[in-house]
C-alpha positions in Angstrom: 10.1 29.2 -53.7 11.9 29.0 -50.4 11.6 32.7 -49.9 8.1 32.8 -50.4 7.9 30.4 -48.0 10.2 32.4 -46.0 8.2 35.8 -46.1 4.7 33.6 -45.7 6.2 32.4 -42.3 7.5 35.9 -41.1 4.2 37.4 -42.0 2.0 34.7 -40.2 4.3 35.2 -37.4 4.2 39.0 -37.8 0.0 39.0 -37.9 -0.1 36.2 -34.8 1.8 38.8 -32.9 -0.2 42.1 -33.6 -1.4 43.6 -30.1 -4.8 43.1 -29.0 -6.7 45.7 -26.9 -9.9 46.1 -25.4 -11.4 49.9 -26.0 -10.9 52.2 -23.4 -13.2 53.4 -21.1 -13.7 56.6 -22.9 -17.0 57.6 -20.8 -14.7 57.0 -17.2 -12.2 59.0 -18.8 -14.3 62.0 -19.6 -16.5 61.8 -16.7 -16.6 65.0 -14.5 -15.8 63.5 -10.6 -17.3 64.9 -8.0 -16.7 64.6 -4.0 -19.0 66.0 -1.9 -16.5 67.1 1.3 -17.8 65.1 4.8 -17.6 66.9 8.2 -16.0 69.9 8.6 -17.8 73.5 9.1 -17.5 73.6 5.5 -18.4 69.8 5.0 -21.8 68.1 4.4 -23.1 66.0 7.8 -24.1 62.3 7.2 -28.1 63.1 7.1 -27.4 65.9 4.2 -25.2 63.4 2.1 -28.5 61.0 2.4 -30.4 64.2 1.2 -28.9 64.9 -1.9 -30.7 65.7 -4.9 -29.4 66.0 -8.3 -30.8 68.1 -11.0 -30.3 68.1 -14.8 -31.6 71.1 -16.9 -31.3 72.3 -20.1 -29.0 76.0 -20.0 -31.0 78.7 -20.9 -34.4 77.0 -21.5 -37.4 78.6 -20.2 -39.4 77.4 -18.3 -36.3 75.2 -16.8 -36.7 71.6 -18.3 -35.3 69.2 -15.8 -34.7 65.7 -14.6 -34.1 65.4 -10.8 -32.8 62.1 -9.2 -33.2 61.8 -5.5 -29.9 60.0 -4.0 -31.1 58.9 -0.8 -27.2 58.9 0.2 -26.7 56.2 -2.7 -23.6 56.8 -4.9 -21.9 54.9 -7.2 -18.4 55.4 -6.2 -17.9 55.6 -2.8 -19.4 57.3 0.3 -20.1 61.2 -1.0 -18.4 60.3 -4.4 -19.9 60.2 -7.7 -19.3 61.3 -11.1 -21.4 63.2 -14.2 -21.5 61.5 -17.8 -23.5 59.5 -20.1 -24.1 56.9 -17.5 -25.3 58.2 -13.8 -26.7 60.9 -12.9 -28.9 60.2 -16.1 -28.8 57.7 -18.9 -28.0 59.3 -22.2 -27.7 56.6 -24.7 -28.6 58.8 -27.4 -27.8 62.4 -28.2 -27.9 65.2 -26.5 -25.0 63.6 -24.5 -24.2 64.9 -20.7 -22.0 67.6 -22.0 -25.5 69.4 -23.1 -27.2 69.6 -20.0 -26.4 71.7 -16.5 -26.8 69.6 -12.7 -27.8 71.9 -10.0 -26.7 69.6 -6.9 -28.9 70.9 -4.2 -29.0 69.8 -0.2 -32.7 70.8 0.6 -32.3 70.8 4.6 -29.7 73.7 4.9 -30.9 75.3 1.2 -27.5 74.3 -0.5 -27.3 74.5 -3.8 -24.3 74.5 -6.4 -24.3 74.9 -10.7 -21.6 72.9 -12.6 -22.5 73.5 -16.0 -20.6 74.3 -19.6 -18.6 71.4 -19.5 -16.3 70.9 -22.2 -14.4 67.7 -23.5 -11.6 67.1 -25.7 -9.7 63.3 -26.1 -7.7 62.0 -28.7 -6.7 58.2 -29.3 -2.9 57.7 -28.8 -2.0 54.7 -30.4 -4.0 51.7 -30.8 -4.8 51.4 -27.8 -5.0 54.7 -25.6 -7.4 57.2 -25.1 -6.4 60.5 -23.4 -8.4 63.3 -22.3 -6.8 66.6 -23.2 -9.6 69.2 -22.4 -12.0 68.8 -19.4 -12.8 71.8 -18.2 -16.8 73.0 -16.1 -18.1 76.1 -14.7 -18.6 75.6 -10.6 -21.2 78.4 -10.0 -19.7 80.4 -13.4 -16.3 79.7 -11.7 -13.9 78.1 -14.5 -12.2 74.6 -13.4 -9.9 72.7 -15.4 -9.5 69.0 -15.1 -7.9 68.6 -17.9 -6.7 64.8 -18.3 -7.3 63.8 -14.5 -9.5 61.9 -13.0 -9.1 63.5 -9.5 -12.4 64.4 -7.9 -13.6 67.7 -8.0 -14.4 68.3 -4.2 -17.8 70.5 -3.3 -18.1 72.2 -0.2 -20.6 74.3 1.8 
């Protein structure tokens, strides 16, 4: 009876002590970040940042199906910073997820305009408690980049 009680305390003990986490913030992790370089000859001025327009189509539909959002300088990171995924340009809380979609990020006053489009996304859990992306990689006007596992910005310039 005394080991019973014994192995009842160490497993109490053992299940009052299993780690607690909260879930990872898979959608930050796979998100593609963007910068849009400021100043410079090959830099954006402060009137085409606050210009900005960003455009979500489907690849290869015809006629183009889009969404366009209108920035007015406004993003959600920091000045000229933003990112692409399930929660800003667009909302998708249901499928098809950002990954589906192309953004055409266009600066109308000096007829800018740059693709990023095939993205591709790969994450596994390590642990309990980790998420890691292991494949994040875009086509930049059909130019391959590969993010893979950073959250760096990807940094756009004219």
């Amino acid at each position: 009876m005394k080991i019973f009680y014994s192995i009842l305390a160490i497993t109490i003990l053992f299940i009052g002590c299993t780690e607690k986490c909260e879930e990872p913030d898979i959608s930050r992790i796979n998100s593609i970040y963007i910068e849009l370089k400021q100043g410079g000859e090959d830099g954006f001025t402060d009137s085409e940042l606050d210009s900005i327009i960003i455009v979500r189509y489907v690849p290869f539909s015809a006629p183009l199906i889009a969404d366009t959002l209108v920035t007015n300088g406004d993003f959600p990171e920091e000045e000229n910073k933003f990112f692409i995924n399930d929660e800003y340009p667009y909302v998708n809380v249901t499928p098809p997820y950002f990954v589906a979609f192309g953004y055409e990020i266009i600066e109308p006053s000096s007829a800018f305009s740059t693709r990023i489009e095939g993205i591709d996304l790969e994450g596994v859990y390590d642990g309990e408690c980790d998420y890691m992306n292991v494949k994040k990689t875009f086509l930049v006007d059909s130019n391959e980049v590969d993010m893979s596992g950073s959250t760096d910005y990807y940094q756009i310039t004219r």
